[in-house]
N, CA, C and O of each residue as an XYZ file, in Angstrom:
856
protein
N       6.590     27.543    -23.713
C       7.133     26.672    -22.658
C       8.666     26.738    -22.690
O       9.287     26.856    -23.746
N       9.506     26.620    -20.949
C      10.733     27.036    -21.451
C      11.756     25.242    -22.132
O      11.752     24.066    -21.769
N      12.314     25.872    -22.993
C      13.292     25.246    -23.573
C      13.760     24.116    -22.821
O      13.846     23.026    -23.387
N      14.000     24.217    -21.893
C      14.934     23.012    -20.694
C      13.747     22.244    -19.951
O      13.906     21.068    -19.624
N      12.729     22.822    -19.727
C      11.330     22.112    -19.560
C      10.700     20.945    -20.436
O      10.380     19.811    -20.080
N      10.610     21.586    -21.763
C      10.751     20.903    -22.466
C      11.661     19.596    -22.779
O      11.059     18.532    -22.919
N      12.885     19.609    -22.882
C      13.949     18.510    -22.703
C      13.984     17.666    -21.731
O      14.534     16.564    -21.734
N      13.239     18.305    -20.656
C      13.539     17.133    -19.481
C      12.534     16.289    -19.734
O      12.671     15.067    -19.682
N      11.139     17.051    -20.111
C       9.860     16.098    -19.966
C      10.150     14.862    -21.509
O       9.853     13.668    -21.534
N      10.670     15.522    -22.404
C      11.116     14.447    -23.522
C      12.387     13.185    -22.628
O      12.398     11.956    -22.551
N      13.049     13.960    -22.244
C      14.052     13.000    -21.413
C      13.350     11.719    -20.557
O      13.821     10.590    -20.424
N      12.420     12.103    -20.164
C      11.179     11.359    -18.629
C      10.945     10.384    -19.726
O      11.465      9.270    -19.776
N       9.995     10.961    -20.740
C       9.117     10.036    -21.368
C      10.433      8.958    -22.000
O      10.691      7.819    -21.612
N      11.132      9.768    -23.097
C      11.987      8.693    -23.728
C      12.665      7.257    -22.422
O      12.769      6.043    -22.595
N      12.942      7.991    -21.385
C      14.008      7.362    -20.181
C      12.901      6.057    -19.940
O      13.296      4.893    -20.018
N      11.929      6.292    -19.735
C      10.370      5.117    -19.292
C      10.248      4.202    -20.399
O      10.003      3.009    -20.220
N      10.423      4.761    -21.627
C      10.122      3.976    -22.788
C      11.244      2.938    -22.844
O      11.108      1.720    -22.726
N      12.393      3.633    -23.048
C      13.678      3.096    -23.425
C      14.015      1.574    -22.327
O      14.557      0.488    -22.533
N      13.269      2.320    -20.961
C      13.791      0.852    -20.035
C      12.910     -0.188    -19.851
O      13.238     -1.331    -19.533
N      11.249      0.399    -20.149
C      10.972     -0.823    -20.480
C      11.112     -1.799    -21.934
O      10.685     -2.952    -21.982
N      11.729     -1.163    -22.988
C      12.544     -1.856    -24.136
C      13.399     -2.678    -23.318
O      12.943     -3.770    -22.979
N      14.608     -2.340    -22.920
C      15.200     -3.287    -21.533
C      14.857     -4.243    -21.221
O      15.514     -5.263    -21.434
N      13.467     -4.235    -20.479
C      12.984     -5.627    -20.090
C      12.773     -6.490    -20.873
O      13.251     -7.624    -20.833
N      11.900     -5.975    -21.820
C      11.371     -7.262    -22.665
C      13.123     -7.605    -23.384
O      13.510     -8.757    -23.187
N      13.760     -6.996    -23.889
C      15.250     -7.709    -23.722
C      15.833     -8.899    -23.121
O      16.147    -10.048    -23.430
N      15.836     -7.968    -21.945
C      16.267     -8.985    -20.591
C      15.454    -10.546    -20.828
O      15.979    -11.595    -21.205
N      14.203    -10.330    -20.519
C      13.425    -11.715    -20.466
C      13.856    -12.868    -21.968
O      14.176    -14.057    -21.982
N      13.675    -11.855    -23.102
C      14.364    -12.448    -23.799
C      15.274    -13.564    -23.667
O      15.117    -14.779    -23.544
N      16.365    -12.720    -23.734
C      17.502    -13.320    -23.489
C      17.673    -14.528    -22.638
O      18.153    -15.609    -22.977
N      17.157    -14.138    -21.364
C      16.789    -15.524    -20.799
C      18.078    -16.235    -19.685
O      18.500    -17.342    -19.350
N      18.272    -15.112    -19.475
C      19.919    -14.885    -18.809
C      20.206    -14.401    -17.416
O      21.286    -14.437    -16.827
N      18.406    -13.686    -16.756
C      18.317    -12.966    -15.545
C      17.858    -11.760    -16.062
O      18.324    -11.242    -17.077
N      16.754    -11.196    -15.241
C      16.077     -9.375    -15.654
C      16.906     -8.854    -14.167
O      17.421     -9.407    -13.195
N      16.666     -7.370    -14.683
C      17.408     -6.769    -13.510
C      16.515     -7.029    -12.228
O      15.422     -7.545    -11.996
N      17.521     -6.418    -11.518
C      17.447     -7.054     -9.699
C      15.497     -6.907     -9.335
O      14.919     -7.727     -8.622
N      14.898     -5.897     -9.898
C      13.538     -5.344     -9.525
C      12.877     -6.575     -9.840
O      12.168     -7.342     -9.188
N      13.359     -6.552    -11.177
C      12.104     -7.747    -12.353
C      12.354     -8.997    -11.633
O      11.414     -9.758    -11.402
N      13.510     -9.259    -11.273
C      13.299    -10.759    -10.337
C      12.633    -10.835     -9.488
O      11.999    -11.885     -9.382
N      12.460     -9.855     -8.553
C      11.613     -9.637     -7.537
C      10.044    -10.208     -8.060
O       9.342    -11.152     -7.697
N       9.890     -9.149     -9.080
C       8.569     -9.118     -9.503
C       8.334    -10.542     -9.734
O       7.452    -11.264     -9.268
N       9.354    -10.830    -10.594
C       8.560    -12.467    -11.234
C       8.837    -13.498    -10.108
O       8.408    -14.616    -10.395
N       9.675    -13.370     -8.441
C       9.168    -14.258     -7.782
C       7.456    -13.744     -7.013
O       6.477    -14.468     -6.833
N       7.570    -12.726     -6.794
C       6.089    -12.294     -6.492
C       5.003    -13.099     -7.196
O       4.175    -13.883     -6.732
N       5.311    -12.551     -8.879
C       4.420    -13.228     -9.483
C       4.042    -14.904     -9.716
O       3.130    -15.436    -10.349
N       5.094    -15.436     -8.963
C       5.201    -17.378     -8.990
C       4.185    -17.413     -7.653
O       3.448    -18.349     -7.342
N       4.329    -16.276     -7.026
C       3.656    -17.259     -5.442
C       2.086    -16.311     -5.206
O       1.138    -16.576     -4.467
N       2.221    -15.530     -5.843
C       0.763    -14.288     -5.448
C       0.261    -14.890     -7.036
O       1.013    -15.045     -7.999
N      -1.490    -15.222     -6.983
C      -2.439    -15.538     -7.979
C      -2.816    -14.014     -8.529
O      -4.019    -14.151     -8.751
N      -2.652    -13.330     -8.702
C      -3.011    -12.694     -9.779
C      -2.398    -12.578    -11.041
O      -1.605    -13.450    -11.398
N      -2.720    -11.392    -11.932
C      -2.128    -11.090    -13.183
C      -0.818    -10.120    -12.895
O      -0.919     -9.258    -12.022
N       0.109    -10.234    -13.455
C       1.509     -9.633    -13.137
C       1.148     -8.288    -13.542
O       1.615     -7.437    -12.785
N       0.286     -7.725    -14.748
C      -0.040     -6.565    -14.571
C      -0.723     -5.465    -13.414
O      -0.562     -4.280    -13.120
N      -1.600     -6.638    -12.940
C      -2.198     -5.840    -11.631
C      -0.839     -6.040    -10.330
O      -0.424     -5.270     -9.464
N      -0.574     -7.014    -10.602
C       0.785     -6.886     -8.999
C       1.937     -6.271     -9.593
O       2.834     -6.211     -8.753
N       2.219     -5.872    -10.508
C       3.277     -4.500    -11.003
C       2.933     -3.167    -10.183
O       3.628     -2.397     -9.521
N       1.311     -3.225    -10.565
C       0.540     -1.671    -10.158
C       0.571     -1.928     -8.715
O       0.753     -0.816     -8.219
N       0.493     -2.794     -7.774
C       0.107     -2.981     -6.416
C       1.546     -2.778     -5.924
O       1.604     -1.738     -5.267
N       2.824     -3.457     -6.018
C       3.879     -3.532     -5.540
C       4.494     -1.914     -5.657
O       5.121     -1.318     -4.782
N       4.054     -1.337     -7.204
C       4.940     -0.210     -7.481
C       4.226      1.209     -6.553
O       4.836      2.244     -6.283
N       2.277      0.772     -6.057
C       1.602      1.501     -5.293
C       2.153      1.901     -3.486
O       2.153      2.931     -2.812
N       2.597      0.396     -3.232
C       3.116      0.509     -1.981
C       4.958      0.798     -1.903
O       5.478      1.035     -0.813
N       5.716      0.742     -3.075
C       6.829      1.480     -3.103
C       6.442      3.326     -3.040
O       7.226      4.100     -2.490
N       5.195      3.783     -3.661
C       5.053      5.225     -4.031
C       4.613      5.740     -2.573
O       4.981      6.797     -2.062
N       3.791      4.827     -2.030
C       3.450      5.409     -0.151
C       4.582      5.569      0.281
O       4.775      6.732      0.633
N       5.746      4.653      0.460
C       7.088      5.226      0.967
C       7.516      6.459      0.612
O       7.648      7.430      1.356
N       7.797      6.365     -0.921
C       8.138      7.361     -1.122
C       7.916      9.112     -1.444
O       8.671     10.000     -1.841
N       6.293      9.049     -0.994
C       6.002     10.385     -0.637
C       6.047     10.208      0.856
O       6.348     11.292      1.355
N       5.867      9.273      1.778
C       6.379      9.752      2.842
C       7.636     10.627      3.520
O       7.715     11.379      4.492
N       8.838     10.008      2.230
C      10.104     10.215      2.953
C      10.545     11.394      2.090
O      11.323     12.170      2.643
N      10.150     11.698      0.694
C      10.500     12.572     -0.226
C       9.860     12.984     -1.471
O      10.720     13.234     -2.316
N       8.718     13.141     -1.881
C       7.726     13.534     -2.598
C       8.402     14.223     -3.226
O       8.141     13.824     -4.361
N       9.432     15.349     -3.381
C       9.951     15.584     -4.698
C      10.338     14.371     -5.561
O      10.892     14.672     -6.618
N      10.144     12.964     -5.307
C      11.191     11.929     -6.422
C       9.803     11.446     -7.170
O       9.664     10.505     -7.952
N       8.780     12.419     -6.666
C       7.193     11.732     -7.435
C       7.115     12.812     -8.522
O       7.050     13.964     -8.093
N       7.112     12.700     -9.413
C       6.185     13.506    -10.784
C       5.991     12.659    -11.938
O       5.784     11.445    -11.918
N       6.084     13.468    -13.019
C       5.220     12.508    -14.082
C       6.027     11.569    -14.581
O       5.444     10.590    -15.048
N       7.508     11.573    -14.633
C       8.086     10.277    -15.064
C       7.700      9.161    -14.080
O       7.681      8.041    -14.590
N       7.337      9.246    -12.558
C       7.347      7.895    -11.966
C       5.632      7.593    -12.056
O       5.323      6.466    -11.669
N       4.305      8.619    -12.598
C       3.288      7.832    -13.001
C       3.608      6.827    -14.902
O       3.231      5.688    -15.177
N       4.327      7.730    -15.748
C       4.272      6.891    -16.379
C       5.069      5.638    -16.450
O       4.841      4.909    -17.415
N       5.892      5.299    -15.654
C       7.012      4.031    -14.600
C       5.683      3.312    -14.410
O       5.410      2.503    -15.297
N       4.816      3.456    -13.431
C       3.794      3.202    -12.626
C       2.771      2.257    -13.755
O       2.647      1.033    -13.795
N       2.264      3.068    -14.427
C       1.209      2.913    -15.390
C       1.155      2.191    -16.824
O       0.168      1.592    -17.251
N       2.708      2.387    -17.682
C       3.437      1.932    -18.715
C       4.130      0.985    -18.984
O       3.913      0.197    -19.904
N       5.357      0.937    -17.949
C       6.704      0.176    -17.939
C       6.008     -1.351    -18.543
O       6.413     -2.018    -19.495
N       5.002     -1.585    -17.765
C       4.561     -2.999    -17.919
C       4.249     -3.619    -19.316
O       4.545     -4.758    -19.677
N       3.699     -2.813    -19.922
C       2.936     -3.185    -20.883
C       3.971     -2.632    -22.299
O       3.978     -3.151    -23.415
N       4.718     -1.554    -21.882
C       6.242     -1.381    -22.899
C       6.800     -2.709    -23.075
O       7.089     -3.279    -24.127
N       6.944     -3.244    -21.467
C       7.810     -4.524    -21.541
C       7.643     -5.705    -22.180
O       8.421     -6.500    -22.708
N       6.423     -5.657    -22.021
C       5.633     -7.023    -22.834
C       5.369     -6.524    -24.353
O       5.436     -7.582    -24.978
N       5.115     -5.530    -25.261
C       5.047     -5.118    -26.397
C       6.782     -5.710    -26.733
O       6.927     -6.566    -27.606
N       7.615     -5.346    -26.217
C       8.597     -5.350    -26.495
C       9.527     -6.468    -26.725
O      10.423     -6.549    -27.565
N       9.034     -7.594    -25.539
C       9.592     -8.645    -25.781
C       8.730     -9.752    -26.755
O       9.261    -10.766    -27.210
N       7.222     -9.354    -27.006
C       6.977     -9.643    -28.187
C       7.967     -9.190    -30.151
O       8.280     -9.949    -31.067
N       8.050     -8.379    -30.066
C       8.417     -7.821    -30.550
C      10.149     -8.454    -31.282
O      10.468     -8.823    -32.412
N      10.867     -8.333    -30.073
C      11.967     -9.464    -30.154
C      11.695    -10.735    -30.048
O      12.827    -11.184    -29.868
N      10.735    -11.952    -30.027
C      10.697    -12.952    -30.007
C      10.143    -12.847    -31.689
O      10.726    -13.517    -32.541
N       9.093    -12.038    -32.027
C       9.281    -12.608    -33.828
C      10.304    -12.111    -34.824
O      10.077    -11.955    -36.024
N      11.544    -11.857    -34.164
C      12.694    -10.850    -34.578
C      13.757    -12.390    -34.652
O      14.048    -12.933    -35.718
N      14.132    -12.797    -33.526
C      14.922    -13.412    -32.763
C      13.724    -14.842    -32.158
O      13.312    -14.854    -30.998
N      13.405    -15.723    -32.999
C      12.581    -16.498    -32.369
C      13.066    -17.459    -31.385
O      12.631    -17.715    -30.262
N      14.398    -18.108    -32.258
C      15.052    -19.274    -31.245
C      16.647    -18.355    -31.177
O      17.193    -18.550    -32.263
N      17.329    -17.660    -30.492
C      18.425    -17.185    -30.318
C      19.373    -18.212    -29.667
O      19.159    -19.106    -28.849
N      20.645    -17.736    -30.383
C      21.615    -18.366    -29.974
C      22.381    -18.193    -28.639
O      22.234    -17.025    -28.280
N      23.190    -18.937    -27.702
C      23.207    -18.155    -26.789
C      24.421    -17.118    -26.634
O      24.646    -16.469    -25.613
N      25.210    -17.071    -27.893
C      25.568    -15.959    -28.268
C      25.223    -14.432    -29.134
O      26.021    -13.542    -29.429
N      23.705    -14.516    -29.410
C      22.737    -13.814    -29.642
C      22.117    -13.312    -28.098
O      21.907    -12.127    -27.840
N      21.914    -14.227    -27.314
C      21.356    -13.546    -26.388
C      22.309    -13.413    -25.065
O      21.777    -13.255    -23.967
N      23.369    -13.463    -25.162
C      24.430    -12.947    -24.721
C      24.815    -10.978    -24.983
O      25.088    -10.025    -24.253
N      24.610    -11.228    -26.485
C      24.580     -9.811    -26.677
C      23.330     -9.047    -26.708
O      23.687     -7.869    -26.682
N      21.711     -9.116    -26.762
C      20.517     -9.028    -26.039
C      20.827     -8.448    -24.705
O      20.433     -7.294    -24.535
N      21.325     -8.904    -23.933
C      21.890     -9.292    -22.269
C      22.606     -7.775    -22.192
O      22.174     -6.899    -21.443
N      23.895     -7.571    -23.177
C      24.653     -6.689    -22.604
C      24.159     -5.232    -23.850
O      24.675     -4.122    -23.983
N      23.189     -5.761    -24.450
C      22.561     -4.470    -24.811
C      21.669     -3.910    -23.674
O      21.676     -2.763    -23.227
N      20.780     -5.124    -23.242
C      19.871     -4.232    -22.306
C      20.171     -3.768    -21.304
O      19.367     -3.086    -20.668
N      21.611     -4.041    -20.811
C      22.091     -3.942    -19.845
C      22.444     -2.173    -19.944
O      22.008     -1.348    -19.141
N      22.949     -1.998    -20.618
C      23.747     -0.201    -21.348
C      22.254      0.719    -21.275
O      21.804      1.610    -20.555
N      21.772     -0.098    -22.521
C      20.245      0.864    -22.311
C      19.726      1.028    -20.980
O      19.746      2.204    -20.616
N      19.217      0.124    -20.050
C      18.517      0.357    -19.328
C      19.227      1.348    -18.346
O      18.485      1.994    -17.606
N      20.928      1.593    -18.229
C      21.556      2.290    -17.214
C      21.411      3.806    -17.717
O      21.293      4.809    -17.013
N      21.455      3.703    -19.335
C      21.249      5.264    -19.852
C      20.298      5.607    -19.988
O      20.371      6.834    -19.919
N      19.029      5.228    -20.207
C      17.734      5.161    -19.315
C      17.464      5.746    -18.780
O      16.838      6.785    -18.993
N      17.989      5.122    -17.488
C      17.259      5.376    -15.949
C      18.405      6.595    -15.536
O      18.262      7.186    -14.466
N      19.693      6.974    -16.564
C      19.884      8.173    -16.044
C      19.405      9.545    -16.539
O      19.531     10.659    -16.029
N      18.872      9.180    -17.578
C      17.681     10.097    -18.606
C      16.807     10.566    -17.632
O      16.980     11.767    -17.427
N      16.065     10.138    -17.059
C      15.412     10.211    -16.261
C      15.293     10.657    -15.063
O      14.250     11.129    -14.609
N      16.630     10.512    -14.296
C      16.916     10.489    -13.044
C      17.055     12.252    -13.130
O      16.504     12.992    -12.314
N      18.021     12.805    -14.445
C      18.501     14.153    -14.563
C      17.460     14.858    -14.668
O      17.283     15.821    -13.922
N      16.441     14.449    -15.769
C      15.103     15.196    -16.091
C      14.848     15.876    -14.526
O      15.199     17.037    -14.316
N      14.119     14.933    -13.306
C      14.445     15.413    -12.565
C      12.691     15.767    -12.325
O      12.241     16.505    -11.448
N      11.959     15.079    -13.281
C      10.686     14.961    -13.350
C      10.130     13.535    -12.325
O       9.339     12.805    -12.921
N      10.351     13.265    -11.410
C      10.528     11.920    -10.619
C      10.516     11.036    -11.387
O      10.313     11.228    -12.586
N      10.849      9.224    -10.587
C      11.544      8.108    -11.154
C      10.737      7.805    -10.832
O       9.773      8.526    -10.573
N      10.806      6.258    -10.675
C      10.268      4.743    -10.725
C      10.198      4.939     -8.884
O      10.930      5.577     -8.128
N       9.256      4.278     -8.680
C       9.187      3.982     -7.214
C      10.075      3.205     -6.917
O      10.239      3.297     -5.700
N      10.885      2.337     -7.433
C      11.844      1.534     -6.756
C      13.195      2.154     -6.754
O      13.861      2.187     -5.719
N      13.696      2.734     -8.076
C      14.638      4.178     -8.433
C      14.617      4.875     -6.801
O      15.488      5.000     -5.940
N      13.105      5.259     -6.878
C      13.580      6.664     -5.849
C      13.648      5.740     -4.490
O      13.071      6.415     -3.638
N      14.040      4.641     -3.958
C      14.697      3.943     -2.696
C      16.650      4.019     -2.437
O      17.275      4.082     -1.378
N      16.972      3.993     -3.346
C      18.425      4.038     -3.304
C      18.600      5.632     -3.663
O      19.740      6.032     -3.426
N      17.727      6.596     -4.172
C      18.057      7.897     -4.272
C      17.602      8.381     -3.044
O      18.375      9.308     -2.802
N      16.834      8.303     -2.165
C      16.220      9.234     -1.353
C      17.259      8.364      0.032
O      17.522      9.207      0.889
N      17.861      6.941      0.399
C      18.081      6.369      1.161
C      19.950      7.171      1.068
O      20.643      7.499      2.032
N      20.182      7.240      0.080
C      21.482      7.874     -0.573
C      21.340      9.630      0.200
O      22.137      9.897      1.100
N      20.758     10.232     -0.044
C      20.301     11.449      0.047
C      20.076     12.001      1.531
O      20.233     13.174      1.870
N      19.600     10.730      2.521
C      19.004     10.913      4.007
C      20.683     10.282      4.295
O      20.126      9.184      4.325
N      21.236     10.161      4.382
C      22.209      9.257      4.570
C      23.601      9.761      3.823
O      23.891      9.174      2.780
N      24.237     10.523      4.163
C      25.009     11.045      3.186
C      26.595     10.256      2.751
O      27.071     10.018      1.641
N      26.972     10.070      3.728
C      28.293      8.819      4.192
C      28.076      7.762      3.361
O      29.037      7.041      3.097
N      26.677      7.451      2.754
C      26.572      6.054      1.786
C      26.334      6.705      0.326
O      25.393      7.425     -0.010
N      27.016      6.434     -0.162
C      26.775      7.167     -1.998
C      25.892      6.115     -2.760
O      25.752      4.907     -2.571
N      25.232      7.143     -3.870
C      24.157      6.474     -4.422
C      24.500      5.285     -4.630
O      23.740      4.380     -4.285
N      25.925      4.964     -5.343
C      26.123      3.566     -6.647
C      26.032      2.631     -5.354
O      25.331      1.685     -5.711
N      26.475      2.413     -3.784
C      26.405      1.785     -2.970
C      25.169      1.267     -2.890
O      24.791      0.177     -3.322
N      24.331      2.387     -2.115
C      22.676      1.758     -1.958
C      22.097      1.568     -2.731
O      20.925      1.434     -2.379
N      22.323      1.411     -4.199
C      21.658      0.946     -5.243
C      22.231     -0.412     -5.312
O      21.288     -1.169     -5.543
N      23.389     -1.114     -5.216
C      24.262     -2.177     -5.362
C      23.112     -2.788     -3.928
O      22.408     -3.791     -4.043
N      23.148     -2.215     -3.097
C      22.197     -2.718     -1.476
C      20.732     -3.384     -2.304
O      20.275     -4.443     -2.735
N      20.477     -2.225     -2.191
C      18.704     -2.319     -2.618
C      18.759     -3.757     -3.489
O      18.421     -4.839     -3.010
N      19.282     -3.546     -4.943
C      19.370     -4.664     -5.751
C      19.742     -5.819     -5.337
O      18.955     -6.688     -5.713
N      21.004     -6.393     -4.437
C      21.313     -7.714     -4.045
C      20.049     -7.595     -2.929
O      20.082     -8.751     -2.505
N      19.018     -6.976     -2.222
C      17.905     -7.645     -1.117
C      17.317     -7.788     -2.458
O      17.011     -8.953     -2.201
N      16.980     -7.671     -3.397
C      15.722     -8.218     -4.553
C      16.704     -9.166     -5.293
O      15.865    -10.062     -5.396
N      17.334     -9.472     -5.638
C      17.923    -10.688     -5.758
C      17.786    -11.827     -5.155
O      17.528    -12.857     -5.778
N      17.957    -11.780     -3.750
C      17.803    -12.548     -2.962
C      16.262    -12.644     -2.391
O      15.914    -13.675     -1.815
N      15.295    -11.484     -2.574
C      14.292    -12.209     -2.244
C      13.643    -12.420     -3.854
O      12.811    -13.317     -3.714
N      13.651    -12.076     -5.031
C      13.818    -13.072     -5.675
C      13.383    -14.908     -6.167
O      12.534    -15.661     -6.644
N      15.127    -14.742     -5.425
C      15.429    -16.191     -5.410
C      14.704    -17.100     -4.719
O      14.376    -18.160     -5.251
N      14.357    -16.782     -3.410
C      14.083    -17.105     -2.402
C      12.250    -17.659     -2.585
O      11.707    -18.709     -2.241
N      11.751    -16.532     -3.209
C      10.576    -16.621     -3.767
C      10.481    -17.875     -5.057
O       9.622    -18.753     -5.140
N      11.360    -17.691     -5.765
C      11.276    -18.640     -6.847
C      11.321    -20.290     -6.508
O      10.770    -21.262     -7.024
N      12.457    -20.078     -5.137
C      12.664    -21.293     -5.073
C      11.018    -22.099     -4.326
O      10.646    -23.253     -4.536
N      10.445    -21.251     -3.627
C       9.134    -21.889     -2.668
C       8.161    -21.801     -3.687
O       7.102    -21.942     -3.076
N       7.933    -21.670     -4.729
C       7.286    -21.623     -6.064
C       7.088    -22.541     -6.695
O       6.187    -22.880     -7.463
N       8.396    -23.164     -6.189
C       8.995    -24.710     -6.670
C       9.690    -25.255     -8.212
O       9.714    -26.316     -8.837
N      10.340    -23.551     -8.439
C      11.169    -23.387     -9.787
C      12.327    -24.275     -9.914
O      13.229    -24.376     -9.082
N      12.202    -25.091    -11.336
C      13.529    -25.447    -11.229
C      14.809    -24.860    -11.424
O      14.819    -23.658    -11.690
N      15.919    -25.482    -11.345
C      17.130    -24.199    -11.161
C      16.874    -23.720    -12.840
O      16.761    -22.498    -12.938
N      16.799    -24.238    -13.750
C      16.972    -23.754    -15.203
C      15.815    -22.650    -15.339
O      15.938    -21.639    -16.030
N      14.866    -22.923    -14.715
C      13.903    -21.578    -14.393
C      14.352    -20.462    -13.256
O      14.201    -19.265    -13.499
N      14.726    -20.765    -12.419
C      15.324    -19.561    -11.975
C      16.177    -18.883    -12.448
O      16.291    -17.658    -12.499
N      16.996    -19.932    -12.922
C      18.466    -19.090    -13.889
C      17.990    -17.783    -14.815
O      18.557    -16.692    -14.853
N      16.718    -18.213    -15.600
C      16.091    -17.591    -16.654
C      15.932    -16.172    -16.092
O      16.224    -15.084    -16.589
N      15.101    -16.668    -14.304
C      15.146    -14.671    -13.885
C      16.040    -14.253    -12.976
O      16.065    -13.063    -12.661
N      16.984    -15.247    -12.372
C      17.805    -14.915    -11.908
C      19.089    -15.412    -12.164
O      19.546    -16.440    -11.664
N      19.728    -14.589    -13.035
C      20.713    -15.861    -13.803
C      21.854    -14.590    -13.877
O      21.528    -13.561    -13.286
N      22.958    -14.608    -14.459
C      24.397    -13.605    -14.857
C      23.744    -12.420    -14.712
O      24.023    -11.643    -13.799
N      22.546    -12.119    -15.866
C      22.285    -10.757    -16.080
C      21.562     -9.882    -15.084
O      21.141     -8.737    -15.251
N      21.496    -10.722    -13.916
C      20.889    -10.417    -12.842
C      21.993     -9.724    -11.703
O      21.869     -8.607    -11.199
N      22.924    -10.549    -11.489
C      23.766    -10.697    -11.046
C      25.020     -9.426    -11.147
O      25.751     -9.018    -10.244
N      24.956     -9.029    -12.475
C      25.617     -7.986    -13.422
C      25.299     -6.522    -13.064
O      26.030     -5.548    -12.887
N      23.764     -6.717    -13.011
C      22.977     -5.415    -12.887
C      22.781     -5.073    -10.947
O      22.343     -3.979    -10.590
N      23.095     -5.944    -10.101
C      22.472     -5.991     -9.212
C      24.192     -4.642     -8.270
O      24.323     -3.856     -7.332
N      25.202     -5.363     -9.636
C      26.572     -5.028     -9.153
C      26.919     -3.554     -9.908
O      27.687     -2.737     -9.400
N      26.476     -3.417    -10.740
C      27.283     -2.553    -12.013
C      26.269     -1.556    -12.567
O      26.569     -0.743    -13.441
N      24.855     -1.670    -11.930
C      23.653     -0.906    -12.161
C      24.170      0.845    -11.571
O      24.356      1.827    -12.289
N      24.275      0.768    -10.297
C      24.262      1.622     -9.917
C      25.647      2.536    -10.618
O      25.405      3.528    -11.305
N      26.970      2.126    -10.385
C      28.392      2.772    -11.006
C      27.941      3.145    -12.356
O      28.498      4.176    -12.732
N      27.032      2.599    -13.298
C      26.741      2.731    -15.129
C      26.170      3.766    -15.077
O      26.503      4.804    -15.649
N      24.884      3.527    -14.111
C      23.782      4.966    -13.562
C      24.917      5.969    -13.690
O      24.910      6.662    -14.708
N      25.624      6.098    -13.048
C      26.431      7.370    -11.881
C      27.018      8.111    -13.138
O      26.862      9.292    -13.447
N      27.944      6.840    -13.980
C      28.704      7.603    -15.070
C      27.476      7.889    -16.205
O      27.636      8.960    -16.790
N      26.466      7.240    -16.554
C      25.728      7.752    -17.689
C      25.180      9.471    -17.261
O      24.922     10.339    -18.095
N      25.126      9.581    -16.220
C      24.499     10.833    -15.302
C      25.548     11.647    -16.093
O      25.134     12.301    -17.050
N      26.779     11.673    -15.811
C      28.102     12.819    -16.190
C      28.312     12.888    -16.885
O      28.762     13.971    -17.259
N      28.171     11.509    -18.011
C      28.581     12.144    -19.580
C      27.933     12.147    -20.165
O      28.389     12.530    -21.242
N      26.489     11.838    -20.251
C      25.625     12.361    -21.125
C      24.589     12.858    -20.545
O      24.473     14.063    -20.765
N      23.432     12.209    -19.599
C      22.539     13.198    -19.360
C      22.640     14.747    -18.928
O      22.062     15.663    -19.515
N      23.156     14.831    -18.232
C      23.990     16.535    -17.250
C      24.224     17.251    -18.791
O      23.549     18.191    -19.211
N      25.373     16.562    -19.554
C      25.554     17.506    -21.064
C      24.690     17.619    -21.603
O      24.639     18.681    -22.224
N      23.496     16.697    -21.747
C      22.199     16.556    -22.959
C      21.609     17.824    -22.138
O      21.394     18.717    -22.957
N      21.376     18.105    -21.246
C      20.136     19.067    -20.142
C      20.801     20.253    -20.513
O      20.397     21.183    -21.210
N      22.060     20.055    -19.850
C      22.827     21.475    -19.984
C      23.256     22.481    -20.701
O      23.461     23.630    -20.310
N      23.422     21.959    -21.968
C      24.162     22.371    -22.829
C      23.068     23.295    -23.209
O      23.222     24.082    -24.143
């Protein structure tokens, strides 16, 4: 198998693993998950099912888009996105809660701006592999791509503040109080929704592109 084949598909897998480590972080911390995961967890306040099955349903009808509009951003990194992320996330933030049981909120301050780094070098692991992303990933890449005048770090900054805000919006008809919303929509939300995409852009140039290339 060739050499660079190899690296990318290690790149896919590690990039999937690494960001759902991220989440269970994020939740941790308790500070806001990135712009997606808010989404998810207002979904999950107002739709009765199990958040595992509406992960798979939400991330099913992001993947119809996106073989409509660009089926190269589908391969095996965005089934294991699809199939994994979820259950990484929750291993994980188990994991840090018997680590870190009651954190300080200068403990989970730094939680916050760890998962924040990881999850951008991550998802640019991934993005380079080049083995497709996350169904929600490939909306600001393929919308970036049809659209040339708007650069990625933009429509990713887009995409993220509409899931922020619906979100919020969701949480609030849920009938969350603000100290519960804060939890998924709080700074670290806020951070990522702004600074996700520019972290992406530069993790892309100085390390993934060199890690592939070299």
């Amino acid at each position: 198998m060739n050499k660079q084949l190899v690296r990318r598909i290690l790149m896919s897998a590690l990039g999937v693993a690494i960001c759902g480590i991220s989440v269970g972080m994020f939740k941790h911390a308790a500070l806001g998950v990135d712009p997606f995961q808010s989404l998810m967890s207002g979904l999950d306040a107002v739709i009765p099912i199990g958040f595992g099955t509406l992960y798979v349903i939400v991330n099913l009808v992001l993947l119809c888009f996106a073989l409509m509009f660009d089926r190269k951003k589908i391969g095996l990194a965005t089934l294991i996105n699809l199939f994994l992320l979820g259950y990484i996330a929750q291993f994980s933030q188990s994991c840090v809660q018997r680590l870190l049981p009651e954190p300080t909120l200068a403990v989970r301050l730094v939680l916050l701006a760890v998962a924040i780094v990881i999850m951008c070098l991550a998802s640019a692991f991934y993005f380079t592999a080049n083995l497709g992303v996350s169904t929600y990933d490939a909306l600001a890449l393929i919308w970036s791509e049809k659209q040339s005048r708007i650069k990625f770090p933009i429509c990713r900054v887009i995409t993220d503040f509409v899931c922020v805000l619906g979100g919020v919006a969701l949480c609030r008809l849920a009938g969350f109080t603000l100290k519960q919303i804060l939890g998924e929509v709080g700074i670290g939300t806020i951070i990522t929704a702004f600074f996700m995409g520019p972290l992406i852009e530069f993790f892309n140039q100085k390390v993934a592109r060199p890690f592939l290339e070299r």
